[in-house]
PyMOL commands that place a pseudoatom at each C-alpha (Angstrom):
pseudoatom trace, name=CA, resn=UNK, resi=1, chain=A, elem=C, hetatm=0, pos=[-4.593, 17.620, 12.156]
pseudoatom trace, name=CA, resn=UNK, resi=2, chain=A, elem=C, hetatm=0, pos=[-4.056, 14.104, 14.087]
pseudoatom trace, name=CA, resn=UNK, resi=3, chain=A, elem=C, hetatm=0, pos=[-0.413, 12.552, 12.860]
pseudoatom trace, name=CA, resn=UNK, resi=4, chain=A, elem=C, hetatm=0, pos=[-1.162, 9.254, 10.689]
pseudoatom trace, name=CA, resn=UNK, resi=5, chain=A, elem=C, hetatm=0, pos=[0.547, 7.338, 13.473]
pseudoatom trace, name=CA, resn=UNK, resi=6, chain=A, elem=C, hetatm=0, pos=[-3.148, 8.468, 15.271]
pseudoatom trace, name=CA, resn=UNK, resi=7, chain=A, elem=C, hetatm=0, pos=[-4.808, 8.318, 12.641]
pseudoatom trace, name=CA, resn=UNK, resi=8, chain=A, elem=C, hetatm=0, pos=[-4.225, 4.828, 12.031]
pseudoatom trace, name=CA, resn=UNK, resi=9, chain=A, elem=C, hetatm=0, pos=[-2.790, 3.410, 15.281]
pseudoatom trace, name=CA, resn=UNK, resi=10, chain=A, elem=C, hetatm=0, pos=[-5.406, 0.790, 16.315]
pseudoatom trace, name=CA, resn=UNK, resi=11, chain=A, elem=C, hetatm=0, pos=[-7.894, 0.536, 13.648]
pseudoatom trace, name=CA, resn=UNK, resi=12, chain=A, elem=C, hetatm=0, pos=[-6.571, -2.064, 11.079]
pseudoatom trace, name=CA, resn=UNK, resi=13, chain=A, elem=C, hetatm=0, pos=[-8.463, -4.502, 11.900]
pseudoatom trace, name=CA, resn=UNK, resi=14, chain=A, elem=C, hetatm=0, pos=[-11.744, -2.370, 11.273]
pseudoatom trace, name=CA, resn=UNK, resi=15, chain=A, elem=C, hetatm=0, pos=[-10.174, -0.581, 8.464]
pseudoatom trace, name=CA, resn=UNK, resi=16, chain=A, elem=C, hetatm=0, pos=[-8.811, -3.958, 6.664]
pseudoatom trace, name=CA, resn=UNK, resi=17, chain=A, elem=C, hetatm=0, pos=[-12.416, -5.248, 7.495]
pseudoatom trace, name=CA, resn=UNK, resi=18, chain=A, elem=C, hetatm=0, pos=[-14.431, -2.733, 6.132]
pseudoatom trace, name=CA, resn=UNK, resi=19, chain=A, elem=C, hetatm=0, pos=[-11.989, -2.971, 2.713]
pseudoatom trace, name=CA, resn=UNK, resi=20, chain=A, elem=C, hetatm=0, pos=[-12.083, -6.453, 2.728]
pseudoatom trace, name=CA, resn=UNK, resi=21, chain=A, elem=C, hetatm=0, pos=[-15.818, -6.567, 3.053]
pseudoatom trace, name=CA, resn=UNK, resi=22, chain=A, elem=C, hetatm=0, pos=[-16.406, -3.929, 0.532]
pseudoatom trace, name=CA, resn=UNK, resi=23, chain=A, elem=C, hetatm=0, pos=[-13.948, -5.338, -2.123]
pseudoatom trace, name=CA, resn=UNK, resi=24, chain=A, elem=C, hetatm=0, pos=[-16.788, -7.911, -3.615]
pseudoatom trace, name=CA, resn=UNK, resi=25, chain=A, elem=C, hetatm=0, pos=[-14.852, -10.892, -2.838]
pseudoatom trace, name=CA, resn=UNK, resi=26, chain=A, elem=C, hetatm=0, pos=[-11.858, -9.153, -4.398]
pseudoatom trace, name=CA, resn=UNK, resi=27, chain=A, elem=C, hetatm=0, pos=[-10.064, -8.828, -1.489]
pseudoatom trace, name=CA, resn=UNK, resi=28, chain=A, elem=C, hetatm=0, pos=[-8.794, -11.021, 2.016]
pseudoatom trace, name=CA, resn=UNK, resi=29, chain=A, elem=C, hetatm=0, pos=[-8.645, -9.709, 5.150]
pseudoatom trace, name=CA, resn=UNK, resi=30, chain=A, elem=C, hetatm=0, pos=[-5.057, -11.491, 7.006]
pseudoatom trace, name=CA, resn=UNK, resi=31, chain=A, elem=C, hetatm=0, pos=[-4.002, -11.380, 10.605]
pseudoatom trace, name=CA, resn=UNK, resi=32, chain=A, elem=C, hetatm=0, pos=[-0.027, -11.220, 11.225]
pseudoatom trace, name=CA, resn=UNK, resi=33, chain=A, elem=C, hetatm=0, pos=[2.766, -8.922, 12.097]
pseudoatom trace, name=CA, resn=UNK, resi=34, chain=A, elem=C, hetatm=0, pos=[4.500, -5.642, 10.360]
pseudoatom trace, name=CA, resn=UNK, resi=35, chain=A, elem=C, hetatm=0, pos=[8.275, -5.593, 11.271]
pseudoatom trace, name=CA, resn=UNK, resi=36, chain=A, elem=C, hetatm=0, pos=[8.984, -2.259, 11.278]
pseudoatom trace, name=CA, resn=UNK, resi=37, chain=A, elem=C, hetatm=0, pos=[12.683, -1.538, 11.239]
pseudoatom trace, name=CA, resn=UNK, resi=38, chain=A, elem=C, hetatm=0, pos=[12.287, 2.064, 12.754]
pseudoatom trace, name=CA, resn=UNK, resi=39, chain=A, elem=C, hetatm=0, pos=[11.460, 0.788, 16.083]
pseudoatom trace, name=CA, resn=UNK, resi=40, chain=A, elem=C, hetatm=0, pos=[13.133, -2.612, 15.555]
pseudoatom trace, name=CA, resn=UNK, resi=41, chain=A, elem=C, hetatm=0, pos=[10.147, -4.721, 16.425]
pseudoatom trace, name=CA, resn=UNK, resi=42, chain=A, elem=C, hetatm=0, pos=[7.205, -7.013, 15.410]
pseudoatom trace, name=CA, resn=UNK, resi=43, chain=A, elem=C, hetatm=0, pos=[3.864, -4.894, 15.260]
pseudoatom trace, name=CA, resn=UNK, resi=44, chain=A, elem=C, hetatm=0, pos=[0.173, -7.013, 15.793]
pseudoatom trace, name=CA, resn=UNK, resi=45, chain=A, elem=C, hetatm=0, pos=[-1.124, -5.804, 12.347]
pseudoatom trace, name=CA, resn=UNK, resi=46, chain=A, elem=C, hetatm=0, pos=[-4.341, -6.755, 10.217]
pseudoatom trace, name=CA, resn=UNK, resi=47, chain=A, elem=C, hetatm=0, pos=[-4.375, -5.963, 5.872]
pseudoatom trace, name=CA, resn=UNK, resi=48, chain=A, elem=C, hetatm=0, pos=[-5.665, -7.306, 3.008]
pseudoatom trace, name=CA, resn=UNK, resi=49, chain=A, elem=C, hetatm=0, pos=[-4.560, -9.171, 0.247]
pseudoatom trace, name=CA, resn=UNK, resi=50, chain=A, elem=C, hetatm=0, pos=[-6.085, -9.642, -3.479]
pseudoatom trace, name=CA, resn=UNK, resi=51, chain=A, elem=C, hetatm=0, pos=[-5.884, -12.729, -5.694]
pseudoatom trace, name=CA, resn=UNK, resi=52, chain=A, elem=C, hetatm=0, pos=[-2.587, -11.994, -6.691]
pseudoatom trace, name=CA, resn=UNK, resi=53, chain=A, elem=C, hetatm=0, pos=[-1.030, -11.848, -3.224]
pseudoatom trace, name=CA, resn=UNK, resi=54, chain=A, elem=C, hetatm=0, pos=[-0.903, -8.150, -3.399]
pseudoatom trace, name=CA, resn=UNK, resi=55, chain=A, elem=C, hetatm=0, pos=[-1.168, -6.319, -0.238]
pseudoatom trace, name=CA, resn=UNK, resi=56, chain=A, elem=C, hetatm=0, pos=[-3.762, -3.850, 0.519]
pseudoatom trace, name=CA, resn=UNK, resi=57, chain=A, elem=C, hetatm=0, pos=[-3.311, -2.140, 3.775]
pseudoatom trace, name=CA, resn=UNK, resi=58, chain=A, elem=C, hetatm=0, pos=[-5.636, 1.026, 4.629]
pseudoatom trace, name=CA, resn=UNK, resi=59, chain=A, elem=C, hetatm=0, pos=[-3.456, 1.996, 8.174]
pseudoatom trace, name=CA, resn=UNK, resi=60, chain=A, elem=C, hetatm=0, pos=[-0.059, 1.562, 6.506]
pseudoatom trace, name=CA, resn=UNK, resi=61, chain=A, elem=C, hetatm=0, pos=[0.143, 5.123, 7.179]
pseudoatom trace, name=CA, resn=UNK, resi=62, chain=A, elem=C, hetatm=0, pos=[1.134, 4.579, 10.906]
pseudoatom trace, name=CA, resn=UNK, resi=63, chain=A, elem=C, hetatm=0, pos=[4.299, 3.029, 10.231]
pseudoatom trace, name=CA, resn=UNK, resi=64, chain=A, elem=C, hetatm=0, pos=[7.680, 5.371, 9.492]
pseudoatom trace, name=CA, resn=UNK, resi=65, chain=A, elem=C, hetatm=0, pos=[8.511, 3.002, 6.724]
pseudoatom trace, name=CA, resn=UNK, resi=66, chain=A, elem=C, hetatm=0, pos=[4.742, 2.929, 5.482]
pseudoatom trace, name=CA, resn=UNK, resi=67, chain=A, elem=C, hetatm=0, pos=[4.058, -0.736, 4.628]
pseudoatom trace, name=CA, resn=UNK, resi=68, chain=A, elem=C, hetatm=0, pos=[6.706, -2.393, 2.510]
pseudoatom trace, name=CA, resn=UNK, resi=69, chain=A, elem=C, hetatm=0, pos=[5.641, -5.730, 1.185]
pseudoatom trace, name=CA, resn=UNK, resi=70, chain=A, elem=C, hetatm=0, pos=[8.469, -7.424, 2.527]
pseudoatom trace, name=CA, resn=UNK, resi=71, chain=A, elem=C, hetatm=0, pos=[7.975, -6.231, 6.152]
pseudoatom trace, name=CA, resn=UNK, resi=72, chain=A, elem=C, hetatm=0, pos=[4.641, -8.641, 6.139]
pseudoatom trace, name=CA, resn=UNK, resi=73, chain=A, elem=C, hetatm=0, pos=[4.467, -11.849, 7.805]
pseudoatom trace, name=CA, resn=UNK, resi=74, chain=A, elem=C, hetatm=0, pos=[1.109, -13.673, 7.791]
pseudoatom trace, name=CA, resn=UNK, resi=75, chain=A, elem=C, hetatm=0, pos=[0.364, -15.041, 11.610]
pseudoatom trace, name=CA, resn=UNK, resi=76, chain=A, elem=C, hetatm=0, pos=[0.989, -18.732, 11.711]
pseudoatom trace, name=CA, resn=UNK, resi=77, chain=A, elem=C, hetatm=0, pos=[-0.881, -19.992, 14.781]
pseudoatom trace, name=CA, resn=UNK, resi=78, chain=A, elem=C, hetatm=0, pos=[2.208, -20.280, 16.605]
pseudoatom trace, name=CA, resn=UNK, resi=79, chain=A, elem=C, hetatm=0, pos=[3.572, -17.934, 18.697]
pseudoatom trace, name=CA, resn=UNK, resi=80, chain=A, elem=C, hetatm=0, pos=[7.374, -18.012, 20.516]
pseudoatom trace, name=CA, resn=UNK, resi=81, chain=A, elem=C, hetatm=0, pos=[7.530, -18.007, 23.707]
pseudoatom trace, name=CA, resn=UNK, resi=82, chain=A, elem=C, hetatm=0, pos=[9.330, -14.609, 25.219]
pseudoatom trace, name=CA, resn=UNK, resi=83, chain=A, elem=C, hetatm=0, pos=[10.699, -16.208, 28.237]
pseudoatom trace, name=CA, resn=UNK, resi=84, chain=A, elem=C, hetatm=0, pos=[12.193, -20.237, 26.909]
pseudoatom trace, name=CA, resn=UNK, resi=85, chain=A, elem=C, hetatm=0, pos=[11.324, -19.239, 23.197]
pseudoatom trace, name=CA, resn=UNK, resi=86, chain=A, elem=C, hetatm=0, pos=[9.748, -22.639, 22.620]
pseudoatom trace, name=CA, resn=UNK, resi=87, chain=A, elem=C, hetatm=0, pos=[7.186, -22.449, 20.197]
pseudoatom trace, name=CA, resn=UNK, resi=88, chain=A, elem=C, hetatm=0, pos=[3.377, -22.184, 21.428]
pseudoatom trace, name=CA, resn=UNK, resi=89, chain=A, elem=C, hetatm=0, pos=[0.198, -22.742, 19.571]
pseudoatom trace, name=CA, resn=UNK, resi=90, chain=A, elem=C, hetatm=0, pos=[-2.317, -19.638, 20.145]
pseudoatom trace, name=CA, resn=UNK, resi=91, chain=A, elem=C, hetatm=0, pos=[-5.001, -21.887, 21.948]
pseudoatom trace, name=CA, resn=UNK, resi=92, chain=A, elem=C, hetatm=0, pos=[-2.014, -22.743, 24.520]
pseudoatom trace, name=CA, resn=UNK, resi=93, chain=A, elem=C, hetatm=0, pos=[-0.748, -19.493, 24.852]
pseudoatom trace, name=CA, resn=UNK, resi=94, chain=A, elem=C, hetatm=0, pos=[-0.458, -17.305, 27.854]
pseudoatom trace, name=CA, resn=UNK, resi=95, chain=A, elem=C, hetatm=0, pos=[-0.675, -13.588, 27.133]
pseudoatom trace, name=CA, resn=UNK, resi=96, chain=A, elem=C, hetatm=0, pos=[1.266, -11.167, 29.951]
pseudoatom trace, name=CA, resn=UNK, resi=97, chain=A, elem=C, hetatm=0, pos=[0.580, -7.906, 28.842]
pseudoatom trace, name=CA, resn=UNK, resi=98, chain=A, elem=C, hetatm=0, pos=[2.295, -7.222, 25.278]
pseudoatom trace, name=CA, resn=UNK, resi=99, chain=A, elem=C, hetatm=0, pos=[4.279, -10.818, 26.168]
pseudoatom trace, name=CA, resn=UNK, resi=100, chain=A, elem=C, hetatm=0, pos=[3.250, -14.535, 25.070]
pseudoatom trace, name=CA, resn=UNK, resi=101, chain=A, elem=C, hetatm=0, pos=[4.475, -17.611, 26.813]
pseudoatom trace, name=CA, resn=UNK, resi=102, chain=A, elem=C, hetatm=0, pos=[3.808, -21.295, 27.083]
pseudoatom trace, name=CA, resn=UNK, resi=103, chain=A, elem=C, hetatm=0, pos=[3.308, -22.219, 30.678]
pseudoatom trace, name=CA, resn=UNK, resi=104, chain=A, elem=C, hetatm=0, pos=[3.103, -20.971, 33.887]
pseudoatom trace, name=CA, resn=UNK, resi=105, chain=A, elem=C, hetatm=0, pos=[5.937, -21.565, 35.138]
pseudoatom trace, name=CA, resn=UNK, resi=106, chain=A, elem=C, hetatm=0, pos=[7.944, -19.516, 32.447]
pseudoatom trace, name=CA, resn=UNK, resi=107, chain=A, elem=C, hetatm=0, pos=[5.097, -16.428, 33.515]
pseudoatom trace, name=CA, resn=UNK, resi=108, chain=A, elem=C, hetatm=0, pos=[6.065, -16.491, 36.679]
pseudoatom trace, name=CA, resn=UNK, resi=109, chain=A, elem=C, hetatm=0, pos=[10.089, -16.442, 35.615]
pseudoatom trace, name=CA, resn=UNK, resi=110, chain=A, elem=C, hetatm=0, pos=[9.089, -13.295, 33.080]
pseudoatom trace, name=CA, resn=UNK, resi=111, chain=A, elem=C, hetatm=0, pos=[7.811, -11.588, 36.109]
pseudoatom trace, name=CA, resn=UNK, resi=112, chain=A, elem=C, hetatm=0, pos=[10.281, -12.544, 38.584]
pseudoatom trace, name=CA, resn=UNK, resi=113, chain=A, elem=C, hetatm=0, pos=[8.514, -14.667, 40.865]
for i in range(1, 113): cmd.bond("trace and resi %d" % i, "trace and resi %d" % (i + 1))
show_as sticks, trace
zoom trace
């Protein structure tokens, strides 16, 4: 039997989806980030949330700490950059791998050129 961290890892957006679209307009699928404390770090995460703000989250599973409601944070739009840590809007970001910055010349400094 598969741990829940592969279970889960990788499918919240199309487990959040599917909820979301078989909730009859009960539920809202949400893009943001689960900071989970175990491995001291932001996590890319997709949920859902009702009417009431309550959070619905079908992978929570892969986390150690298993999705507390205070370790949500709804995306913005705006990412900071991991190089100047200016703040960039998504359309102007630059994605490096798992890294975001806002121009070229801070890529080039994150990769030592």
């Amino acid at each position: 039997m598969p741990s829940d961290y592969l279970k889960y890892r990788g499918k919240c957006y199309e487990m959040s989806k599917e909820m979301a679209d078989n909730s009859n307009g009960e539920l809202t699928q949400v893009r943001g980030f689960y900071y989970e404390p175990v491995w001291s770090k932001d996590e890319q995460h997709w949920w859902c949330v009702d009417k009431d703000g309550v959070i619905h989250d079908p992978t929570a599973k892969q986390f150690p700490t298993g999705g507390c409601k205070e370790f949500y944070t709804e995306f913005t739009g705006v990412y900071e950059c991991e190089q100047c840590g200016c703040e960039v809007k998504e359309e102007s970001a630059i994605s490096l791998s798992n890294y975001i910055v806002c121009s070229n010349q801070c890529a080039r400094s994150l990769v030592g050129v």
